[in-house]
C-alpha positions as MATLAB code, in Angstrom:
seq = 'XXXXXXXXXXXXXXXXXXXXXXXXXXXXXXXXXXXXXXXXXXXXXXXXXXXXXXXXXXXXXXXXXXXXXXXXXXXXXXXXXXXXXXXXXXXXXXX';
ca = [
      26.589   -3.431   41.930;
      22.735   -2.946   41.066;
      22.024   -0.178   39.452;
      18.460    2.048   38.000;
      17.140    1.120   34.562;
      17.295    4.329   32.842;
      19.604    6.673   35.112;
      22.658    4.533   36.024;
      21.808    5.503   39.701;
      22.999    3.085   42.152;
      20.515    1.262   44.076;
      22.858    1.650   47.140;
      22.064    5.590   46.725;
      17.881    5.075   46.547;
      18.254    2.623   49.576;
      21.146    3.416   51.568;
      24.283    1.505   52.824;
      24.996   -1.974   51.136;
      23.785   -3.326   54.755;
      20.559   -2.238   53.754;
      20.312   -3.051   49.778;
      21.450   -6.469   51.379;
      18.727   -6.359   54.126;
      15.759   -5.493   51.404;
      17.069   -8.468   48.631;
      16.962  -10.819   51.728;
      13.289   -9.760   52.727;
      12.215   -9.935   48.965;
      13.536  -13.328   48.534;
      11.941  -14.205   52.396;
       8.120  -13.098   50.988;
       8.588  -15.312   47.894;
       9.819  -18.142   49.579;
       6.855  -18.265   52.413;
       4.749  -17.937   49.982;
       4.932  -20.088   47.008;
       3.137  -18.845   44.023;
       3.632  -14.952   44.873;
       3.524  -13.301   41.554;
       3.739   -9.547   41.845;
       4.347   -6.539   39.376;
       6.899   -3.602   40.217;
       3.476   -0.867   41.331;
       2.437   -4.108   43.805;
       6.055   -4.742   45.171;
       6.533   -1.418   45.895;
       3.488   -0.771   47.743;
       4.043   -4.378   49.292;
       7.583   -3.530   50.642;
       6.938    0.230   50.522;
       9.697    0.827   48.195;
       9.498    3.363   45.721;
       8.835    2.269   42.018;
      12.916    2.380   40.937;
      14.357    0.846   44.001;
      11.267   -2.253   44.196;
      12.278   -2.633   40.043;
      16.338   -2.617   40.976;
      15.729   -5.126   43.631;
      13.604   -7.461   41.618;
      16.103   -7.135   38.685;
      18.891   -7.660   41.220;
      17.125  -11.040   42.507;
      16.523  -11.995   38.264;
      20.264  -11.521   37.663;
      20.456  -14.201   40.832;
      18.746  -16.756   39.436;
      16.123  -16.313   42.462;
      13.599  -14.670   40.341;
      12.069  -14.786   37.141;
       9.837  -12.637   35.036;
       6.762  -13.747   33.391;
       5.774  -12.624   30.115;
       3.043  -10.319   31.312;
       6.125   -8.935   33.715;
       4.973  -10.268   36.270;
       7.716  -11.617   38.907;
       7.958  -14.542   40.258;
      10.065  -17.253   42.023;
      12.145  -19.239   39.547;
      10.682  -22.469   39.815;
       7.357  -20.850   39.274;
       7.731  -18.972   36.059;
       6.958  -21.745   33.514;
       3.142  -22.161   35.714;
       0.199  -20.525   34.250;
      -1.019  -18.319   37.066;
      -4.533  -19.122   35.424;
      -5.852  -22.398   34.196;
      -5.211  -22.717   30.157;
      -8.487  -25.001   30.176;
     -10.963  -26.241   32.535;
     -10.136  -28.995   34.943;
     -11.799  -32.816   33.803;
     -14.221  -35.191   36.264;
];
């Protein structure tokens, strides 16, 4: 079962029935799939998903713990596959 950081609070309490908690880790993992490269922090998924700060952080955790997300070292999260990419070039592109 997900729970808080901090409180012990379970997620199922901040979003509702397990339906739901269900419903929200299946939209999260729809937005990064369609589209590839999404790299958000917890303040952008929750106004993305209009979650409030704890639940958007629970569900992102949950989807770590999955394997289906990963965090980058500026916490930033991403799609698995896409954590080891520099969001920004390390050095300019050659001719």
């Amino acid at each position: 079962m997900l729970e808080l950081a901090g409180n012990g609070q379970d997620v199922m309490t901040a979003i509702g029935s397990r339906r739901t908690q269900e419903q929200l880790l299946r939209r999260i993992r729809s937005e990064f799939h369609e589209m590839p490269g999404l790299c958000l922090t917890v303040p952008q998924a929750a106004r993305l998903w209009n979650l409030d700060r704890a639940t958007s952080e629970a569900a992102l955790e949950a989807l770590i713990a999955d394997g289906y997300l990963s965090r980058t070292d500026d916490g930033r999260f991403v799609a698995a596959g896409f954590a080891t990419r520099s969001a920004t070039p390390k050095a300019p592109l050659g001719n």
